[in-house]
C-alpha positions in Angstrom: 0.0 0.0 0.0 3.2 2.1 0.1 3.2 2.9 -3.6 -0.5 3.5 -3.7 -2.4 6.5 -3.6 -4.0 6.5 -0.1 -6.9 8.3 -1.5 -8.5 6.0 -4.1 -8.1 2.4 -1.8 -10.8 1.7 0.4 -10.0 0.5 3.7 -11.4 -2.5 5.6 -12.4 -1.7 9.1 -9.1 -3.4 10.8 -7.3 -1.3 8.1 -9.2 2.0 9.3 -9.3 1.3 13.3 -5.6 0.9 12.4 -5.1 4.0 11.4 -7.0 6.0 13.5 -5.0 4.5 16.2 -1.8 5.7 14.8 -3.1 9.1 13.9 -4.2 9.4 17.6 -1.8 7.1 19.7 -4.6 5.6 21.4 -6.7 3.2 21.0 -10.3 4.3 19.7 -13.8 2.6 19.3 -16.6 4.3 17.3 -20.0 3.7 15.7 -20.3 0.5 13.7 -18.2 0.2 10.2 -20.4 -0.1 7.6 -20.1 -3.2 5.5 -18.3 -1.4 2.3 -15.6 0.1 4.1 -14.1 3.7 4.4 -12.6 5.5 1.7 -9.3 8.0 2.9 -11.5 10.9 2.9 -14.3 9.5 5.1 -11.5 8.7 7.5 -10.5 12.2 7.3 -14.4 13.6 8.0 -14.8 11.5 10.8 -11.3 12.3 12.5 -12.6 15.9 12.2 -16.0 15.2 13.5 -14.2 14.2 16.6 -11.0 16.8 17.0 -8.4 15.1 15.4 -6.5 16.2 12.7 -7.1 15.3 9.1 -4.0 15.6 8.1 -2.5 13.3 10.7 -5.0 10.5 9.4 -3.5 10.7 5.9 -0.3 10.5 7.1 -1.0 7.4 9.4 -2.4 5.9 6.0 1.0 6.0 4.5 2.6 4.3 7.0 3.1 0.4 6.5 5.1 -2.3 9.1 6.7 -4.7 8.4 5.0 -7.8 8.1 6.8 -10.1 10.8 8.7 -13.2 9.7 6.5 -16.6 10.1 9.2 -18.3 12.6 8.8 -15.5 14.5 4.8 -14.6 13.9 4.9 -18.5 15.2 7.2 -18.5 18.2 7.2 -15.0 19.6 4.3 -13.4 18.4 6.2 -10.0 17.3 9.1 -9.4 15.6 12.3 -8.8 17.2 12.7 -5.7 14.6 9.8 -3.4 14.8 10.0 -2.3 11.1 7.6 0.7 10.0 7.8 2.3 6.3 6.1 5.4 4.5 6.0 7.2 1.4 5.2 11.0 1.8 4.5 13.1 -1.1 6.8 16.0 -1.5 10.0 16.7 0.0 11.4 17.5 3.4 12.8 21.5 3.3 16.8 21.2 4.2 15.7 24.2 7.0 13.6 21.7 8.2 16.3 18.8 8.8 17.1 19.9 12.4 13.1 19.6 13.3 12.8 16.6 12.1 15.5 15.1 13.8 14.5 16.6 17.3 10.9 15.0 16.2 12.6 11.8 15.5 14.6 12.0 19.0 11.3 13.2 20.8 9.0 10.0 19.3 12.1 7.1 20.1 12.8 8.9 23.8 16.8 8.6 22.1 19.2 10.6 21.4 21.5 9.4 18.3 23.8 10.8 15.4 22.7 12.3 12.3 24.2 12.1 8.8 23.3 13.8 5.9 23.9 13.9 1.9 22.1 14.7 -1.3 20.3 11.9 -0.7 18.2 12.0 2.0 19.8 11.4 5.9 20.5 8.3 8.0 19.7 8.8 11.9 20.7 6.1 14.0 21.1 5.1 17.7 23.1 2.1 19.8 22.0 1.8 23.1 23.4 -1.5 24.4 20.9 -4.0 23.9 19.5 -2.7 21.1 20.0 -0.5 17.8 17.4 2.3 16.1 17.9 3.5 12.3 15.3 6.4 10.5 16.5 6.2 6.8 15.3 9.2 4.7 15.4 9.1 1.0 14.2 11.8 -1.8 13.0 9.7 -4.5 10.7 10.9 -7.7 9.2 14.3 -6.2 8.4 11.9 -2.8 10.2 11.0 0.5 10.7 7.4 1.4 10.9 7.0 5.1 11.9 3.8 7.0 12.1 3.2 10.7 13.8 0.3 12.1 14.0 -0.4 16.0 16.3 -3.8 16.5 15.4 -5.3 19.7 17.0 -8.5 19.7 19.0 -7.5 22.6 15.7 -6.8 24.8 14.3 -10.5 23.5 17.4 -12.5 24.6 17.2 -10.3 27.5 13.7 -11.7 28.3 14.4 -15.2 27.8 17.3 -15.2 30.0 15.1 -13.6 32.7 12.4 -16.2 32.2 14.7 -18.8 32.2 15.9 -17.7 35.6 12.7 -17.7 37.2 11.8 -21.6 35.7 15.3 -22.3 37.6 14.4 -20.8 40.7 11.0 -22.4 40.6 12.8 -25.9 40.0 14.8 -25.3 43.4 12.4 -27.2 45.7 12.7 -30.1 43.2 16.2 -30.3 43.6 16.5 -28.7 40.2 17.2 -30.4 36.6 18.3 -33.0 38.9 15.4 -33.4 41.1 13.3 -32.9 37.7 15.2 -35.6 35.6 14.5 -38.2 38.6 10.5 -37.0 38.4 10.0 -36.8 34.5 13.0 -38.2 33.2 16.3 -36.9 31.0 13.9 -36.3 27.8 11.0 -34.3 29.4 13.4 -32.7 31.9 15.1 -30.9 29.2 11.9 -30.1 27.2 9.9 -28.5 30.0 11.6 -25.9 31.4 12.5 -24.9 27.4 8.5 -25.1 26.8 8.0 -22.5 29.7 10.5 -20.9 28.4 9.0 -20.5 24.7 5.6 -20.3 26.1 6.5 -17.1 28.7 8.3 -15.2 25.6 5.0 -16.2 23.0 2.6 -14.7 25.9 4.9 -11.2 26.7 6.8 -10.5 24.3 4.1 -8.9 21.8 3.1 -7.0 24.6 6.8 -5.5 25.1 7.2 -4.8 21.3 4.0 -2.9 21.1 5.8 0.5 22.7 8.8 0.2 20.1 6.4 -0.6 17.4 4.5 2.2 18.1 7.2 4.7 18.8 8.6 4.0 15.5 5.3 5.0 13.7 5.1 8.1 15.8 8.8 9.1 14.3 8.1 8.4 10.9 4.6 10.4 11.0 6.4 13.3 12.7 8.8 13.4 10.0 5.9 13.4 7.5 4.7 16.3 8.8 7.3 18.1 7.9 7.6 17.0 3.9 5.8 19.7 2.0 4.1 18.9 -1.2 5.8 20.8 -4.2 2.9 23.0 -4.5 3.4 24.7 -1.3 7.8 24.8 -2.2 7.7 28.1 -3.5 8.6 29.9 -6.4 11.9 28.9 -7.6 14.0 31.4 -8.6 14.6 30.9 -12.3 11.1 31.1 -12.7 11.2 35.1 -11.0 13.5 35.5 -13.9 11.5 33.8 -16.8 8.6 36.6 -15.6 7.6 39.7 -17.4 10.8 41.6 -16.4 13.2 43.7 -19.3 16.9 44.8 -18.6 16.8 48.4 -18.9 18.1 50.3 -22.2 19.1 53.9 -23.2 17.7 53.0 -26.6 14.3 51.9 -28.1 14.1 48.0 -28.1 14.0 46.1 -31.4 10.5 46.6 -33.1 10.1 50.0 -30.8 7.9 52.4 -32.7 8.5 55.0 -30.0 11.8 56.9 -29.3 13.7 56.4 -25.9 13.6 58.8 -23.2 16.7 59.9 -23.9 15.8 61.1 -27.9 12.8 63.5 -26.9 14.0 66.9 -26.4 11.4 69.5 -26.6 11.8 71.9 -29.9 13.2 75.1 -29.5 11.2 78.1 -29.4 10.3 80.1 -32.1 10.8 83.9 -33.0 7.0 84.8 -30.9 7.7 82.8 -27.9 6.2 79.8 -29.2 7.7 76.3 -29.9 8.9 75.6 -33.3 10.0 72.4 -34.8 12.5 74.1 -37.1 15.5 76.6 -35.9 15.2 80.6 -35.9 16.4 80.9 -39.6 14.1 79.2 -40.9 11.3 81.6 -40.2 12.7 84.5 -41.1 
């Protein structure tokens, strides 16, 4: 849906409870969809009917994650990489670079390093246990946006903790001892990594919600910075191309009129009166 006109795709109503989420960061429930859908635009009415933003809501519709792999859709229930993309039409002002990464820095609660080219700019962040990109490209009158939050760091860190707590718990037991006497060598070794698997499948979606959404609150505060090219300005060759002539001491090409500088008024005549010929003449 990245590459596709927002405005002409009707939405199913996951699609537009979706969005409206993102446009608002919460989590809404209104009147009951009708069967056909919402178009962009009725989106838009309705998020003005009740205070939010228009503007925002077309924005949200741009925005597409990442669909997660199936391993982990199956086995964790989120991605480890919360992954959000966007195509915004127009471009982002170079004055408005700074604001956008402040916006960026604001929506991931991070403070990173910004470089910048012709291209576009990378932003990016290491915290430790984990690693946050926002790639920014200028591509065919558009701006390609992706946000990528790697938290592979904050899974591993999960399991490990989970796997602590199954160890402690197995303390009364005797531990994978006490548990290989009661179950036996086989289903010793499977159980604890069962809990294990089953603990991370029940919290972590719930943990890579807040990245996931932070990462779709930076790329929509970028986009409200890209400005359409309508609302760019006048460039300046076009000032130039306007109705505008270099000045000249001499009639133009074509003139039928003489140039300021050739009209002197006739000299008077013999009575006081002007006379287009000289004094001679009328005598």
């Amino acid at each position: 849906m990245a590459d596709e006109d927002p405005s002409e795709v009707r939405f199913s109503e996951e699609e537009a409870a979706l969005i409206l989420r993102r446009a608002t960061e919460v989590e809404l429930r209104g009147p009951a969809v009708p069967s056909g859908g919402h178009t962009l635009d009725e989106l838009a009415s309705i998020a003005r009917e009740a205070g939010i933003d228009p503007d925002a809501v077309r924005r949200a519709a741009r925005l597409v994650p990442a669909r997660p792999d199936p391993v982990q859709r199956i086995f964790l229930g989120a991605p480890s990489h919360a992954r959000v993309r966007a195509r915004f039409p127009g471009r982002l002002p170079e004055a408005s670079v700074p604001r956008a990464r402040d916006a960026i820095e604001e929506s991931l609660e991070r403070t990173g390093e910004l470089h910048h080219d012709v291209t576009g700019f990378l932003w990016r962040e290491d915290h430790g246990v984990g690693r946050t990109f926002v790639r920014l490209r200028r591509e065919d009158g558009d701006t390609s946006l992706e946000v990528e939050v790697d938290r592979r760091g904050h899974l591993l860190g999960l399991m490990v903790v989970l796997a602590t707590l199954v160890a402690l718990l197995l303390q009364p037991l005797g531990g994978f001892t006490g548990l290989a006497t009661v179950l036996g060598p086989l289903l010793s070794v499977a159980a604890p990594v069962a809990t294990v698997m089953l603990g991370t499948r029940a919290l972590w979606p719930r943990l890579a919600r807040p990245a996931l959404l932070r990462a779709e609150a930076a790329a929509m505060g970028v986009g409200a910075l890209v400005r359409p090219a309508s609302e760019g300005g006048t460039a300046p060759d076009a000032l130039a191309s306007g109705d505008q002539r270099p000045p000249s001491s001499g009639a133009g090409p074509g003139s039928e009129s003489p140039s300021p500088g050739d009209q002197r008024p006739p000299p008077p005549g013999p009575d006081g009166t002007e006379s287009g010929g000289s004094g001679s003449a009328n005598r």
